[in-house]
C-alpha positions in Angstrom: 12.5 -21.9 -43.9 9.9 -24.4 -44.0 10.4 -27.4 -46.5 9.1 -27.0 -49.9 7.9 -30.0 -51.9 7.0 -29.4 -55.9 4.7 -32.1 -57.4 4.3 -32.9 -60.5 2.2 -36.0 -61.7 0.3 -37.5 -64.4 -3.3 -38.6 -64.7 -4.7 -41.6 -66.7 -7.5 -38.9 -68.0 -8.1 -35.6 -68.1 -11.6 -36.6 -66.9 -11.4 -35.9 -62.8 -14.1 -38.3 -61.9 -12.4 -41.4 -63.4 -8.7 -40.1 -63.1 -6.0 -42.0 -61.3 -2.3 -41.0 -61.0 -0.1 -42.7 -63.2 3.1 -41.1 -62.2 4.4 -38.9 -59.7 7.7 -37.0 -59.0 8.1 -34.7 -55.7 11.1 -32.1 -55.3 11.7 -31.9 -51.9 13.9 -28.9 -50.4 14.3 -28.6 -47.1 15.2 -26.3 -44.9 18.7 -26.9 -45.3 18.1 -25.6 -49.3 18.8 -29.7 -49.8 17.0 -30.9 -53.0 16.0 -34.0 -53.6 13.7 -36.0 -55.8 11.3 -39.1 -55.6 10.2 -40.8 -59.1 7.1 -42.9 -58.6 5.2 -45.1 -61.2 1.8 -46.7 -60.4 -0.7 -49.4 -61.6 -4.0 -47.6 -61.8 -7.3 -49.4 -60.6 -8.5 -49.8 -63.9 -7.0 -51.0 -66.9 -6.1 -48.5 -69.2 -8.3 -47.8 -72.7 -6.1 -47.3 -76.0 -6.5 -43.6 -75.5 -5.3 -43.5 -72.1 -2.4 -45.5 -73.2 -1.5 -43.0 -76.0 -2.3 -40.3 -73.5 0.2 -41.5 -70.5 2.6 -43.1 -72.9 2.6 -46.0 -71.2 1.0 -49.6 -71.7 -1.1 -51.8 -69.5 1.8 -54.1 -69.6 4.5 -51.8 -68.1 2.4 -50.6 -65.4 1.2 -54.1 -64.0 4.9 -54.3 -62.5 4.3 -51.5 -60.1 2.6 -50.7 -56.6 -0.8 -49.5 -57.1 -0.4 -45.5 -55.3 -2.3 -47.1 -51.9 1.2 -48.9 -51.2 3.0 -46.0 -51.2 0.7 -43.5 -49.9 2.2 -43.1 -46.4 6.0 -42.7 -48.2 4.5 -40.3 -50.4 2.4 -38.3 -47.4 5.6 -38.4 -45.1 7.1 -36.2 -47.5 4.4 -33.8 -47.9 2.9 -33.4 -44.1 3.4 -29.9 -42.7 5.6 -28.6 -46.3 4.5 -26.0 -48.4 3.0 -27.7 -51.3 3.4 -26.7 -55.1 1.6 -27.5 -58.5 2.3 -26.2 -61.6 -1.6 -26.5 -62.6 -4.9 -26.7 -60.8 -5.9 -29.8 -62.8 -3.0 -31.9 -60.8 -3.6 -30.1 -57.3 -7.3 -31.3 -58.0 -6.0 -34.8 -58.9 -3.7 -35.2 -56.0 -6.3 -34.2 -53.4 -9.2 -36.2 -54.9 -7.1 -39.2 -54.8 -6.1 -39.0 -51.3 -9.4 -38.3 -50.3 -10.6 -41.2 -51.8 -8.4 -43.9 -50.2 -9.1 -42.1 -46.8 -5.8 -39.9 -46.5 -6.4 -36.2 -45.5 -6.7 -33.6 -48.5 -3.3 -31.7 -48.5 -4.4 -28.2 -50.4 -1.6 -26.5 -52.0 0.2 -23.6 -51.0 0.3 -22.6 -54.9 -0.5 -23.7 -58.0 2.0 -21.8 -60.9 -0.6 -21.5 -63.1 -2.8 -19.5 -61.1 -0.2 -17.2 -59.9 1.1 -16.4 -63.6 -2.4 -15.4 -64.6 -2.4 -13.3 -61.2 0.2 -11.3 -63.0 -1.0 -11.4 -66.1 2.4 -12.6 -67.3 3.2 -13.4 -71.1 4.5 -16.7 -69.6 0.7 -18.0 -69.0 -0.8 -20.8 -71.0 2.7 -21.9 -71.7 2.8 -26.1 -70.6 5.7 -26.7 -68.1 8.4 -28.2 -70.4 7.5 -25.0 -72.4 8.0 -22.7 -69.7 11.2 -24.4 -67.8 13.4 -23.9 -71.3 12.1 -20.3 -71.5 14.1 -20.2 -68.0 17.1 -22.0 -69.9 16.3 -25.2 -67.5 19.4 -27.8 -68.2 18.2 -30.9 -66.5 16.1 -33.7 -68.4 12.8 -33.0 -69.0 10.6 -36.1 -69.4 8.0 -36.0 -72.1 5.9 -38.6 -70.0 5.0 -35.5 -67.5 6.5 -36.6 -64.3 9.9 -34.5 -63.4 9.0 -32.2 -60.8 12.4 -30.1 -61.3 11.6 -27.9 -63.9 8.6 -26.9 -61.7 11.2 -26.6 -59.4 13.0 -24.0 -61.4 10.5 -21.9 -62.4 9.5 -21.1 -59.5 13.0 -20.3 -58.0 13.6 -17.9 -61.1 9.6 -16.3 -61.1 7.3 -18.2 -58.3 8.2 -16.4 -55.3 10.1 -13.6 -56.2 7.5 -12.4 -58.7 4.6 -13.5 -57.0 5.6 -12.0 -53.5 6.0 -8.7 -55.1 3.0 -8.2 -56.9 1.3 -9.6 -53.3 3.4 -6.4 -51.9 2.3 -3.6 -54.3 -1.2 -4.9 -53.9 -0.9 -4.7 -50.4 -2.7 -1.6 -49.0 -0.4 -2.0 -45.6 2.8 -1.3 -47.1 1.4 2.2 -48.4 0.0 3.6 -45.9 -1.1 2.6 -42.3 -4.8 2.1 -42.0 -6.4 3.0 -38.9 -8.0 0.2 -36.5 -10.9 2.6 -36.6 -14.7 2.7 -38.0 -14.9 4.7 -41.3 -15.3 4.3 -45.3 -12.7 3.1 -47.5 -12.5 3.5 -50.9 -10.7 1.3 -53.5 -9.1 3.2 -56.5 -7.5 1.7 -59.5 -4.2 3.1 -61.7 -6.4 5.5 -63.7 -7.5 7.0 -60.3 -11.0 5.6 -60.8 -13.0 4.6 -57.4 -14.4 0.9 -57.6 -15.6 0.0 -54.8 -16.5 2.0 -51.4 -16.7 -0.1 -48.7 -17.4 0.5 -44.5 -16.2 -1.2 -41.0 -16.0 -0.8 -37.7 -12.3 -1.3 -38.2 -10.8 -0.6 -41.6 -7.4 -2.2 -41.1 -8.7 -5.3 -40.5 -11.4 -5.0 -43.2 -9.7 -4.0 -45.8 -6.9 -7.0 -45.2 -9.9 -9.5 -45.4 -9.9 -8.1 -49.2 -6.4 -9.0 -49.9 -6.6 -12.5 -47.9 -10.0 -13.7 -49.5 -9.7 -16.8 -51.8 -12.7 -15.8 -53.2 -12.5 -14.6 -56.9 -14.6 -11.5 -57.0 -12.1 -10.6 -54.0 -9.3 -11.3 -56.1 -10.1 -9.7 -59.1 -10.7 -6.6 -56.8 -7.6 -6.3 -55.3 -6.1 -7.1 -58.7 -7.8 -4.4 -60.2 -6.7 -1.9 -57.0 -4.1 0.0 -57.4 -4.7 2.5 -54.1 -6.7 2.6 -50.7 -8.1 5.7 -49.2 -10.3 6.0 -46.6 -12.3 8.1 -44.1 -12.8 7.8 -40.2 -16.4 8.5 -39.2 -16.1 7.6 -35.2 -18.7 5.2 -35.3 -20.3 2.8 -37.4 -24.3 4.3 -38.1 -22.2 7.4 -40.0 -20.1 4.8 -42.1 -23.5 3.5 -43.1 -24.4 6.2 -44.2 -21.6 7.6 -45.8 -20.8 4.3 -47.4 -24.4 3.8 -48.9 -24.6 7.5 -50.1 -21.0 7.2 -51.7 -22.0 4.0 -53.7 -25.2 5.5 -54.8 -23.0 8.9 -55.7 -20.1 7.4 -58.0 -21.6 3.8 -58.7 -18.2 2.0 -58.3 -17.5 -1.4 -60.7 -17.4 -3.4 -57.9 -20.3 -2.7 -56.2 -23.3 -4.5 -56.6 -25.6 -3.4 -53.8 -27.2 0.2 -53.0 -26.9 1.2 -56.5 -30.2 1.9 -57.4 -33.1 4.0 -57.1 -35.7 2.7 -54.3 -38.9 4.4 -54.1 -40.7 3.8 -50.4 -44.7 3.3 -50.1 -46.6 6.3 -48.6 -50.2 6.4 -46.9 -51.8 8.6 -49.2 -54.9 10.5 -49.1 -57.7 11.6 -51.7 -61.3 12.4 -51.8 -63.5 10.3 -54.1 -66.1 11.9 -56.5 -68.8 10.0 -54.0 -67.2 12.4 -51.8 -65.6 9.0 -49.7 -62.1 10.5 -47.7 -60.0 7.2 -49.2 -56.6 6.3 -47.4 -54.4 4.5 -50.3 -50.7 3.0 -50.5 -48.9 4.5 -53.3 -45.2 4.5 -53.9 -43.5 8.2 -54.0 -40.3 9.5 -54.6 -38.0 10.8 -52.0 -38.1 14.1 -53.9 -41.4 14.4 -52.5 -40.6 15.0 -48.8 -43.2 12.5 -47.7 -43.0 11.8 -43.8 -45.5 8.7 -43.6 -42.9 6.6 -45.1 -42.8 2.3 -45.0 -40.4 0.5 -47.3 -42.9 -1.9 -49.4 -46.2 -2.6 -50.0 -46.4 -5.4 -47.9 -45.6 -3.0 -44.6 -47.9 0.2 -45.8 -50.8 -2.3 -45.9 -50.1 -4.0 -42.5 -50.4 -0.2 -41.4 -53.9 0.7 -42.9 -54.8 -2.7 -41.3 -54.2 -1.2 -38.2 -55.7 1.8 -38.5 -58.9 0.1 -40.3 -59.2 -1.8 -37.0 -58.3 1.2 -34.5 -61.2 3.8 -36.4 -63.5 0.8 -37.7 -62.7 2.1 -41.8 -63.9 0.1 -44.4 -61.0 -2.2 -46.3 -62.5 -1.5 -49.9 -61.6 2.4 -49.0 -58.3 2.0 -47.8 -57.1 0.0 -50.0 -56.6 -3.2 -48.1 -59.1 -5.0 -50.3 -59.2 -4.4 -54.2 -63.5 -5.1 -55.0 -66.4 -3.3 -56.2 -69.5 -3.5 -54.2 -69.5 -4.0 -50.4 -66.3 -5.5 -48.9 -65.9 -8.4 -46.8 -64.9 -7.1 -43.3 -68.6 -7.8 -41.1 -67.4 -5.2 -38.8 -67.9 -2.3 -41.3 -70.5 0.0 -40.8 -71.9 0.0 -44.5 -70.0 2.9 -45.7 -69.4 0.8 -48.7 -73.1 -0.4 -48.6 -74.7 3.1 -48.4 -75.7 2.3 -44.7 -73.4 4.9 -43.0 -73.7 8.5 -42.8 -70.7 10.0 -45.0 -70.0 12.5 -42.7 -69.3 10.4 -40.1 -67.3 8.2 -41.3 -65.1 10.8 -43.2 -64.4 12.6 -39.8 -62.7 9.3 -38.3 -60.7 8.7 -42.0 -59.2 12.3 -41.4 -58.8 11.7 -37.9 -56.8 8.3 -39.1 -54.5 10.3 -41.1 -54.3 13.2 -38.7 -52.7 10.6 -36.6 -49.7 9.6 -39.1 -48.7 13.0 -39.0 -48.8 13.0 -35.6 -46.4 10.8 -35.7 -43.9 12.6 -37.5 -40.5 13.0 -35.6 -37.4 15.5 -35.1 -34.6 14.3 -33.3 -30.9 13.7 -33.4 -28.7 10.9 -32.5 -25.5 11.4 -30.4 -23.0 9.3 -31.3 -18.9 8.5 -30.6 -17.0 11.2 -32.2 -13.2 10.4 -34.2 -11.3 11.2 -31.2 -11.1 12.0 -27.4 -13.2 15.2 -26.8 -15.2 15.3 -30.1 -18.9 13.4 -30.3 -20.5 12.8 -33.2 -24.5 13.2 -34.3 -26.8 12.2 -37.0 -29.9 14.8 -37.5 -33.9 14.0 -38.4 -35.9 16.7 -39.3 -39.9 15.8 -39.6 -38.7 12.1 -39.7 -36.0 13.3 -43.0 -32.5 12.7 -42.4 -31.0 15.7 -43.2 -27.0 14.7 -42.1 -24.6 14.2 -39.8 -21.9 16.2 -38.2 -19.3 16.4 -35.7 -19.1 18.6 -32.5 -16.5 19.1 -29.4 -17.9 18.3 -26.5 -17.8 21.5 -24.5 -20.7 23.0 -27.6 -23.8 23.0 -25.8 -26.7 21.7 -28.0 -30.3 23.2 -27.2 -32.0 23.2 -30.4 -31.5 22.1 -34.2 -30.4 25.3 -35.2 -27.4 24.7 -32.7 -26.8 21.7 -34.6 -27.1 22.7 -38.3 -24.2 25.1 -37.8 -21.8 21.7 -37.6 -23.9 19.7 -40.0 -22.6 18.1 -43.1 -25.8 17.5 -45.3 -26.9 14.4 -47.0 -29.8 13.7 -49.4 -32.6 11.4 -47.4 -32.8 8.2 -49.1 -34.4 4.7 -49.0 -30.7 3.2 -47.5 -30.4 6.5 -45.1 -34.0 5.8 -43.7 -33.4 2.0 -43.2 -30.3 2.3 -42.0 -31.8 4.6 -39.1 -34.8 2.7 -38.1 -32.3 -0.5 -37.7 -30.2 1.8 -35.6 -32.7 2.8 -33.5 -33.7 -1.0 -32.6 -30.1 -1.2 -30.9 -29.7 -0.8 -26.8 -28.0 2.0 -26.1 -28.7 4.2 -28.5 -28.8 7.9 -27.3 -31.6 9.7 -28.8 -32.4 13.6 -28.0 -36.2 14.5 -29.1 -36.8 18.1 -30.4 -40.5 19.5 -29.8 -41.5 22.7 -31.7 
């Protein structure tokens, strides 16, 4: 058992930035379960205003017989250093540390604050003050109304600090449950009313999902607070968690999740035929329901593309949509299409032969992956540059064509996340890739 020491103190203001401790009591049990307790009065820095006096209860007069908290700093730490530290509130832990810091001590953060750990639990017993809540627990020792007797804190948390707060840390604990697998997959967070809210992915769910329930952070907390169950899914790899996860969020829009919730449209190359009778290549934003191949994810990257093809087939900006005018563009390298110099013909043959080319382009492949176990592999399938699923297979099936592969597929809608996701993929090293020609 490692010793325990309970503080309790009292600031001169409930203003942090011009606070100083005025008195300070620490209940010390060590790991012999021997309790003792240190009494402390100081003489703050600064003399005390009226209010501060009515405030601490006590006078500028009393105090100027003590030791300013600098004299007894290194008594005070030696009982402290490598203990487990308790407040009852977060205003004192904040107190204690800022005035450590500030005569050049370390900043001793708390193992627990009371306060926080009763609202954890949303107990009845929170916003009650600490002489409140020690007689709720039938405390018999002397509780001073100055605010610096660190038993009661003492005894509430032997009757509900650990015992409580350890086993609400134990249902919320996914671990003691079930054993998660070390394994990449999707989890999924569900609450008492069997509602999913959130769906999460890792390359190894045990130890992500024990991040969860060891974050400080409060949108962590008020997670696992909310959780009430863990499931999950092993994929075998990590590009099929992606997937999964990002299809899952977008399916059953869980509370907690913020991201990959909404619709994303991608840009397209587009083409149309002007009533000049100009073959014009355009950006233009399309649904997925579409089916569009020639897919970029913005408009910034759809018109870096047209720039490309307006140098490699010499097209004029204006009809490409690269530059937004009326009249002849700017570009010195055109060859007047825009200007009535060129013939039409000509220059609509190398606009189709510009788009010709993005189709061209348009891929079927599949990626083989690592399977959930020994013997199994696992792919992901692109049809004419769609996604179109994923799928696992044993390794003695011999794979020659799509058809061989959509027997074993699990289908998926193609999406803005599925297509990213698969392009960053495909920039990794090592990536197996199997090409399909027709």
């Amino acid at each position: 058992m490692h010793t325990k020491v309970y503080i309790d103190l009292l600031g001169s203001s409930n203003n942090l930035k011009i606070s100083s401790i005025v008195a300070l009591s620490l209940t010390i049990v060590d790991s012999s379960e021997n309790v003792t307790t240190h009494n402390y009065i100081f003489k703050p820095l600064n003399v005390l205003t009226t209010a501060q006096e009515l405030k601490t209860g006590y006078s500028n007069g009393a105090l100027r017989k003590h030791p300013p908290f600098i004299e007894k700093a290194e008594e005070i730490l030696a009982h402290s250093i490598s203990s487990e530290l308790h407040f009852y509130d977060m205003q004192a832990e904040r107190l204690w540390r800022k005035v450590l810091r500030e005569i050049g001590y370390p900043m001793y953060k708390s193992d627990t604050v009371l306060e926080k750990q009763l609202k954890v639990l949303k107990s009845d017993l929170y916003g009650l003050t600490l002489p409140e809540l020690a007689l709720a627990f039938n405390f018999e020792g002397t509780i001073n109304s100055k605010g610096h007797n660190s038993l009661p804190l003492y005894h509430c948390y032997e009757n509900i600090g650990y015992s409580a707060f350890a086993k609400a840390k134990k249902e919320k604990s996914p671990s003691n449950d079930q054993q998660l697998p070390s394994s990449p997959g999707v989890y999924y967070f569900t609450n008492a009313d069997g509602e999913i809210i959130y769906v999460g992915k890792a390359i190894n769910i045990r130890k992500r999902v024990k991040s969860h329930f060891s974050s400080k952070l409060s949108f962590e907390k008020e997670l696992c607070n909310a959780t009430d169950k863990v499931t999950y899914e092993e994929t075998g790899n990590e590009l099929i968690a992606l997937l999964k996860e990002s299809q899952e969020i977008y399916a059953l829009q869980p509370k907690y999740n913020t991201q990959q919730t909404e619709d994303i449209n991608p840009w397209v190359i587009v083409k149309k035929v002007d009533a000049k009778g100009v073959v014009r290549l355009k950006p233009e934003e399309k649904s997925y329901d579409d089916f569009e191949h020639r897919i970029t994810f913005n408009r910034a990257s759809v018109l870096q593309k047209l720039k490309l093809l307006q140098v490699l087939h010499s097209l004029c900006p204006r009809f490409i949509g690269v530059e937004r005018i009326a009249g002849s563009c700017s570009n010195p390298k055109c060859l007047g299409v825009c200007r009535g110099e060129e013939d039409l013909d000509q220059y609509n043959a190398r606009a189709e032969k510009a788009f010709q080319e993005l189709n061209e382009k348009v891929a079927s492949y599949y990626l083989r992956l690592k399977g959930r176990h020994t013997g199994e592999s696992a792919f992901i399938l692109v049809k004419d540059n769609l996604y179109c699923g994923y799928g696992f297979i044993e390794n003695h099936e011999v794979i020659s064509s799509i058809e061989d592969l959509e027997a074993f597929l699990i289908k998926q809608p193609h999406t803005y996340y599925s297509s990213r996701s698969i392009l960053n993929y495909l920039g990794k090293r090592g990536v197996e890739k199997v090409n399909f020609k027709f």
